[in-house]
C-alpha positions in Angstrom: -7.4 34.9 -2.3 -5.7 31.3 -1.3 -6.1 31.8 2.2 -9.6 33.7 1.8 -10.7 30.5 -0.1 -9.1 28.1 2.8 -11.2 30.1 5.3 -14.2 29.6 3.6 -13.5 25.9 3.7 -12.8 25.9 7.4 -15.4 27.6 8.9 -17.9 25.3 6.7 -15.8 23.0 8.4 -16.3 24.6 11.9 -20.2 25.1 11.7 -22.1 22.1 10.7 -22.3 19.8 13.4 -19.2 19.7 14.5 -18.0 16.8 12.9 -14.6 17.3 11.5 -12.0 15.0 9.9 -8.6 16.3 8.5 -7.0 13.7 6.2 -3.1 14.3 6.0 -1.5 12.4 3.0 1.5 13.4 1.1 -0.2 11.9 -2.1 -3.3 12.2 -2.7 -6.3 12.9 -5.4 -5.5 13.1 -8.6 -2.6 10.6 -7.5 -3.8 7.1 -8.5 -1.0 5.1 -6.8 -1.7 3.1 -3.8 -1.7 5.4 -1.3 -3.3 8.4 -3.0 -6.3 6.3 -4.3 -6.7 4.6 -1.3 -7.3 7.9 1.1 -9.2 9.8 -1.1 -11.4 6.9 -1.3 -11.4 6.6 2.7 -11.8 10.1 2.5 -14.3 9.8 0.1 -16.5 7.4 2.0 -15.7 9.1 5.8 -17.5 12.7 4.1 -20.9 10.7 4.0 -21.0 11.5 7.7 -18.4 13.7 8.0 -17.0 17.0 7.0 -14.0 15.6 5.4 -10.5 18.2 4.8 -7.7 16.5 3.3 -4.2 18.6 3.5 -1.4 17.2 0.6 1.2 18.1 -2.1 0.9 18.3 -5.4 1.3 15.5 -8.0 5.0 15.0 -8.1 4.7 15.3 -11.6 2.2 17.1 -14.5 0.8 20.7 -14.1 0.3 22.6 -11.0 -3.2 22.1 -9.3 -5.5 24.6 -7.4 -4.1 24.9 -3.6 -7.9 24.8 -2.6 -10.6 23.0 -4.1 -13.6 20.7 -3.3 -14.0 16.9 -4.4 -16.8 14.5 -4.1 -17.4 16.4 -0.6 -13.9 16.4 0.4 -11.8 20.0 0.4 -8.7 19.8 -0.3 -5.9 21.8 0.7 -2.8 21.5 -1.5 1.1 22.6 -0.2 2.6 22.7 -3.7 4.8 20.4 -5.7 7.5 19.3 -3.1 9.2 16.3 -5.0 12.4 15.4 -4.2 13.0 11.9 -6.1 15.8 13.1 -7.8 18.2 14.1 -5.7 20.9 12.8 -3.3 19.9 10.7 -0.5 20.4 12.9 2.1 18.7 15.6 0.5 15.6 13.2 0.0 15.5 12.9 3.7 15.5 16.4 4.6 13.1 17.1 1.7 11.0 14.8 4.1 11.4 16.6 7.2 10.6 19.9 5.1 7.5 18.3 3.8 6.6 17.1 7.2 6.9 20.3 8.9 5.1 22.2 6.4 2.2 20.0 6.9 2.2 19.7 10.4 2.0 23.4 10.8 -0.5 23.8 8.4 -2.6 21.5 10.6 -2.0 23.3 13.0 -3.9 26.6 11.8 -6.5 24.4 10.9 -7.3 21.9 14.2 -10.1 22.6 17.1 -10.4 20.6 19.9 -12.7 17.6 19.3 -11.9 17.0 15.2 -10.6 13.9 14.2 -7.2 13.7 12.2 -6.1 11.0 10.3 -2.9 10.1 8.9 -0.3 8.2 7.4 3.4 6.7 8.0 4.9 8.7 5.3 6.5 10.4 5.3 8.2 8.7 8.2 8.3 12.4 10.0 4.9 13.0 9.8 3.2 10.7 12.2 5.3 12.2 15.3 4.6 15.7 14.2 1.1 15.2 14.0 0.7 13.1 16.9 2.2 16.5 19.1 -0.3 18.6 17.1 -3.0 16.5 18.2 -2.0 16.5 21.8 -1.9 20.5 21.4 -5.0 20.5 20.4 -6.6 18.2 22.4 -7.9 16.2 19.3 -7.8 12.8 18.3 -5.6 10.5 16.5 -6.2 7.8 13.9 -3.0 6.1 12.6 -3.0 4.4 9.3 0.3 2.1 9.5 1.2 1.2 6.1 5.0 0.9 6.6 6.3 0.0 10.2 9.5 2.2 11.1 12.5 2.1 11.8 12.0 -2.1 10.5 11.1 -1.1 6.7 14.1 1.1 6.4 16.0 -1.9 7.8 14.8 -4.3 6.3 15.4 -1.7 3.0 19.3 -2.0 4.0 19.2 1.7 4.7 19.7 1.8 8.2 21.0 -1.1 10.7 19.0 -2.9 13.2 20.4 -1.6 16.8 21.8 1.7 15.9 21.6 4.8 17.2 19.2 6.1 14.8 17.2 3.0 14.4 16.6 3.1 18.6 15.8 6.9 18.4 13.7 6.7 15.3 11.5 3.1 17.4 11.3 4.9 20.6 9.6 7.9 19.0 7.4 5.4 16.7 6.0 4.1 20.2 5.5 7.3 21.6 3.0 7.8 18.4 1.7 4.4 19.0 0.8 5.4 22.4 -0.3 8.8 21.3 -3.3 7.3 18.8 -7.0 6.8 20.0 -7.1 4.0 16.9 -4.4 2.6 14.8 -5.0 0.9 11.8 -2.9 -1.9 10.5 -3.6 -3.6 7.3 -2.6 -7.2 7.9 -2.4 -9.5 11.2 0.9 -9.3 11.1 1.3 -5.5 11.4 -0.4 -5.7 14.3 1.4 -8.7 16.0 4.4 -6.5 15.3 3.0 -3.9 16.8 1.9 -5.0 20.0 5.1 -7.0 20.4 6.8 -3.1 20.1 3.9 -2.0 22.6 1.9 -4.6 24.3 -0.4 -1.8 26.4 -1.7 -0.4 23.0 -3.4 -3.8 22.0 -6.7 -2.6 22.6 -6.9 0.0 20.2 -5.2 -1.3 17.7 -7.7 -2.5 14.7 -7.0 -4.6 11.3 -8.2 -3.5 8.3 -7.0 -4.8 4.9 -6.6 -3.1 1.9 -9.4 -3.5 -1.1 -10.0 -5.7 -4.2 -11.0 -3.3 -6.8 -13.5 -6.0 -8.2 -15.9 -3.7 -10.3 -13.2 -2.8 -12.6 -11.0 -5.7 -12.3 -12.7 -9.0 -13.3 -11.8 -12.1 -14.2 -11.0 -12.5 -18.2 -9.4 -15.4 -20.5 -5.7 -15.1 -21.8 -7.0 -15.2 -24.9 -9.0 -12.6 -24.3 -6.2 -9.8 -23.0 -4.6 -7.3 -25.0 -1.7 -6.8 -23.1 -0.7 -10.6 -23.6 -1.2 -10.6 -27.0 1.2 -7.7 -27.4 4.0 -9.6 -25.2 3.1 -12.7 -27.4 2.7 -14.8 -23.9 -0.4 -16.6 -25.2 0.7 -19.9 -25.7 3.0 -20.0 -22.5 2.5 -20.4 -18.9 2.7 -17.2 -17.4 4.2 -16.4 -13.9 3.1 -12.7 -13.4 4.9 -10.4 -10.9 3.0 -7.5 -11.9 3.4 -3.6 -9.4 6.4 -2.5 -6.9 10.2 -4.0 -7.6 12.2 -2.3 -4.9 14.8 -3.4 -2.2 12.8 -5.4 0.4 11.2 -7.8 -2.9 14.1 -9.8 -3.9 14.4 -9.5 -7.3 17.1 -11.5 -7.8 15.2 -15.0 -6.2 13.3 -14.6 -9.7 15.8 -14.7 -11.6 17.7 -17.5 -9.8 13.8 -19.3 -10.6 14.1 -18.3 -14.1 17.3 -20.0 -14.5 16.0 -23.0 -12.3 13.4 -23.6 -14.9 14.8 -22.4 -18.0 14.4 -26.2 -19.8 10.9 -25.8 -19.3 9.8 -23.3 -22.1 6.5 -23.6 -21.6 6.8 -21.4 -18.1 7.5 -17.7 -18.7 8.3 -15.5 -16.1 7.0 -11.7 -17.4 7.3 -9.2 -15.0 5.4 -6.0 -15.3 6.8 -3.6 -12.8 8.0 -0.1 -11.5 10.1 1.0 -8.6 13.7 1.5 -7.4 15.2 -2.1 -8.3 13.4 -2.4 -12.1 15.8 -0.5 -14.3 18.4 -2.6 -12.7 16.4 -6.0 -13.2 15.6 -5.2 -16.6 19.1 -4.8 -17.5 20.1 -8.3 -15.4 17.2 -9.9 -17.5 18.1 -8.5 -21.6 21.7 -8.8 -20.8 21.2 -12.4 -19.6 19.3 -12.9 -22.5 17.1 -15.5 -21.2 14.4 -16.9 -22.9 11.8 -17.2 -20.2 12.2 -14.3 -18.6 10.8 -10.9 -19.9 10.2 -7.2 -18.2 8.4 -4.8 -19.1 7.4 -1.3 -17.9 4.3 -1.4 -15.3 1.3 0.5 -16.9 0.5 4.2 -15.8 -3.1 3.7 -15.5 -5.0 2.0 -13.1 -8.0 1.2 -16.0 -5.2 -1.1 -17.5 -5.2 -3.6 -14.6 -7.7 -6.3 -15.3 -6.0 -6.4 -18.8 -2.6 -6.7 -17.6 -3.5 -9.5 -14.8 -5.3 -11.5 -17.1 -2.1 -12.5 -19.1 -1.0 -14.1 -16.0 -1.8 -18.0 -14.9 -0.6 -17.9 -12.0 0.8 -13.9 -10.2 3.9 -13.9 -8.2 4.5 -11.9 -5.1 8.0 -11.8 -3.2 9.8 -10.3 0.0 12.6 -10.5 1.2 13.1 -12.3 4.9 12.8 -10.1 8.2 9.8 -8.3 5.8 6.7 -10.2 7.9 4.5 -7.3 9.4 6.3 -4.8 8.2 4.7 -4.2 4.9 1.2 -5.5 3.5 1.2 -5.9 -0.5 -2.0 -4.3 -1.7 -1.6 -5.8 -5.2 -2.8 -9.4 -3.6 -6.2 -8.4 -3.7 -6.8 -7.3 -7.3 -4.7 -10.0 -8.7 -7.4 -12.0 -6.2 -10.2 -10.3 -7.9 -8.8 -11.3 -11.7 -9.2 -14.9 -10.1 -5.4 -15.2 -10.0 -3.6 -18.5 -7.9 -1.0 -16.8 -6.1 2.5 -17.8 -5.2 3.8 -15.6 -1.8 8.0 -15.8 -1.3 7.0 -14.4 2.3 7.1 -15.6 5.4 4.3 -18.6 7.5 3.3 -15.6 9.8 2.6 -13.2 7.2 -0.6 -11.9 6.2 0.1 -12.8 2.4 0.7 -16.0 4.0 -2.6 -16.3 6.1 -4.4 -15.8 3.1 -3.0 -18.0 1.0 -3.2 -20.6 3.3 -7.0 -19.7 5.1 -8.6 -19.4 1.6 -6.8 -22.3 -0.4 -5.8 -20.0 -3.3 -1.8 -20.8 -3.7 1.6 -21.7 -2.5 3.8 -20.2 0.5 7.4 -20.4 -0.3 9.8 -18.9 2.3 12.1 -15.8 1.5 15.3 -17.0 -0.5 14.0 -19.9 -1.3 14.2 -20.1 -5.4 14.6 -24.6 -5.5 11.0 -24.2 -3.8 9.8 -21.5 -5.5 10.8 -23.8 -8.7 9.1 -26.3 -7.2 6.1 -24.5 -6.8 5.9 -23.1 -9.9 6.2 -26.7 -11.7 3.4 -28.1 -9.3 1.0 -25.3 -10.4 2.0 -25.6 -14.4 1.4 -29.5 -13.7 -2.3 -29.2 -12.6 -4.2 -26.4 -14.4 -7.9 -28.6 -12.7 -6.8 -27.7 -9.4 -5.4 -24.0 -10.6 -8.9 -23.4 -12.2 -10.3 -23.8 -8.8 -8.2 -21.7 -6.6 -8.5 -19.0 -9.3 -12.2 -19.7 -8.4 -12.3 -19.3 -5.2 -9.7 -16.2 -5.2 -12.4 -14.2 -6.6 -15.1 -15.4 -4.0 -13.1 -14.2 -1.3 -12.1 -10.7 -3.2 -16.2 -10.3 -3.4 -17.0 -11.1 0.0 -14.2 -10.2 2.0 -12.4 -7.6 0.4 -13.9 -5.3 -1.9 -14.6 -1.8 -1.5 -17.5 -1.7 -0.1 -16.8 -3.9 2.8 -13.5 -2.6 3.6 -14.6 1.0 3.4 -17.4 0.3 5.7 -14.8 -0.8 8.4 -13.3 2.3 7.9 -16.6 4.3 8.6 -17.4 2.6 11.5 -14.5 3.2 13.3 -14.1 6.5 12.8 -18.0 6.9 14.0 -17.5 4.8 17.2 -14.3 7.0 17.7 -16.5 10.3 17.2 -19.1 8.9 19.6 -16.4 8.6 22.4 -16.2 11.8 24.8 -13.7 14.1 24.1 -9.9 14.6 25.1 -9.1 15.9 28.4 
């Protein structure tokens, strides 16, 4: 019946107009973390002119989920649960490959010559794979860079910087790069880093940012949020770090802040997060017992994120050095769209850093630095006029540069001038 079903769905595909886009995601609808709610909206938007088929896994957690099944215009074709968070390392990895391979021959079943496929950097397996199943094919390739290999992984401290792996793994990333009809890289510094890893690509190399979710996040009053009432943080001055707490963000330059500004009461650091480093952190922090520094558990549900920003004066974002290019954080934009001030620990030639600095909405500090991210944190506390105003502004950029409807018409226009092109030879 599956495969009956799937059949259906791709000669529907096959037969009106010709105009075919396969979506390949590892997470994707009913996921709601960043990359699952970001391709099914792509996808989403791409089936108003397109015949959109999207080919994932299951939700690594809550009940199994029809392997075929139609939303807002996009099919879906599901591969099963294939979790692997639990285990060892190395078991992790091959999980990866498994994954990879499952979905790269399923796409192959699937592909004519002349569809479009689109796809993502992880798992870090998959963009090669599909990248040879396009050239079987003879279809073409969009690339959505979200994390830049092998230089996340070393900048993770998983894998060192000149190695054997780590020259194997970047020779066959450029391969992909020169593979791709379009890539897509979400920040100016992705693609600097990029063409510095493949100058002849340049040209088809685009730059389009993530999105400020600014229907459902708005811009509310401390006084007014739930979430700091219930953490008691009314009456303080809230630094927020609020999403991802893993390797490459430095956890421990906040707490060496904390401690820099523990005589100043006033300033609480609360820290709302998830990811591999926040058990640990939340440990550091309630044995350390210090008074300005609290973490919490980051909420499940997306709804709960204009709530959660709003306890914040002022959100914090950190990475560690070498991190420039290599990774876009998406949170920027809806702590933008709460009209937040932000404070970026990243580096002068990083996108977080370009808009910080282009729109007058914060502070730069560089990676390690916790005197100057001290610093900056007392300078904001010291003048809430000129906090007011970037708060401000921060919103009238998330409405006019980035929210969904701009961004996602990027997105469609690209993918129509790519369609418009003459096919591969």
């Amino acid at each position: 019946m599956l495969d009956q079903k799937v059949q259906r769905m791709n000669v529907e595909l096959t037969t009106r107009n010709g105009r075919r886009i396969f979506v390949l995601s590892e997470i994707f609808h009913p996921e709601t973390t960043s990359t699952g709610y970001y391709l099914t909206s792509i996808a989403e938007r791409l089936s108003q002119s397109f015949k959109v088929q999207a080919i994932c896994a299951d939700p690594a957690e809550g009940p199994t989920l029809p392997r075929a099944e139609t939303y807002r215009r996009v099919q879906i074709e599901r591969l099963g649960r294939m979790s692997m968070t639990d285990m060892a390392v190395h078991r992790r990895a091959l999980g990866a490959f498994s994954r990879a391979l499952r979905m790269f021959f399923r796409l192959l079943r699937r592909l004519h010559a002349g569809d479009i496929v689109l796809t993502v950097t992880n798992p870090p397996l998959l963009p090669p794979l599909v990248a040879l199943g396009c050239l079987l094919k003879r279809t073409r390739l969009v690339l959505l860079v979200h994390d830049i290999y092998p230089d996340a992984a070393v900048a993770a401290g998983v894998l060192n910087r000149g190695s054997v792996g780590a020259r194997i793994w970047g020779g066959l990333q450029r391969w992909v790069y020169r593979r791709a009809d379009r890539i897509i890289c979400l920040g100016r510094d992705a693609r600097a880093l990029i063409v510095r890893k493949e100058p002849r690509i340049a040209g088809k190399l685009a730059v389009i940012p993530n999105w400020a979710e600014t229907d459902t996040v708005q811009v509310s009053a401390k006084k007014d949020s739930s979430f700091a009432l219930s953490q008691r943080v009314r009456q303080r001055f809230v630094v927020l770090y609020a999403g991802n707490l893993g390797r490459t963000h430095d956890p421990d330059l906040i707490i060496d802040a904390a401690r820099l500004l523990e005589r100043q009461y006033e300033i609480l650091f609360l820290i709302v997060a998830t990811g591999s480093q926040f058990s640990c952190f939340a440990a550091a922090v309630e044995c350390g017992a210090r008074p300005n520094l609290v973490a919490v558990p980051l909420p499940g549900s997306r709804d709960q994120q204009s709530d959660t920003l709003a306890a914040g004066d002022v959100v914090l974002i950190t990475f560690k050095s070498g991190m420039g290019g290599v990774s876009v954080p998406s949170r920027m934009y809806n702590a933008m769209a709460a009209g937040k001030p932000l404070i970026g620990v990243t580096e002068s030639d990083s996108e977080l850093a370009f808009v910080i600095r282009e729109e007058a909405i914060g502070w730069v500090v560089q990676p390690g630095d916790a005197a100057a991210l001290a610093r900056a944190i007392s300078e904001a506390r010291a003048d809430p006029d000129r906090l007011k105003q970037m708060g401000l502004r921060a919103r009238v950029v998330a409405e006019t540069k980035y929210s969904r409807q701009v961004v996602l018409a990027q997105y469609a226009s690209l993918v129509e001038s790519l369609a418009n092109e003459s096919s591969p030879s």
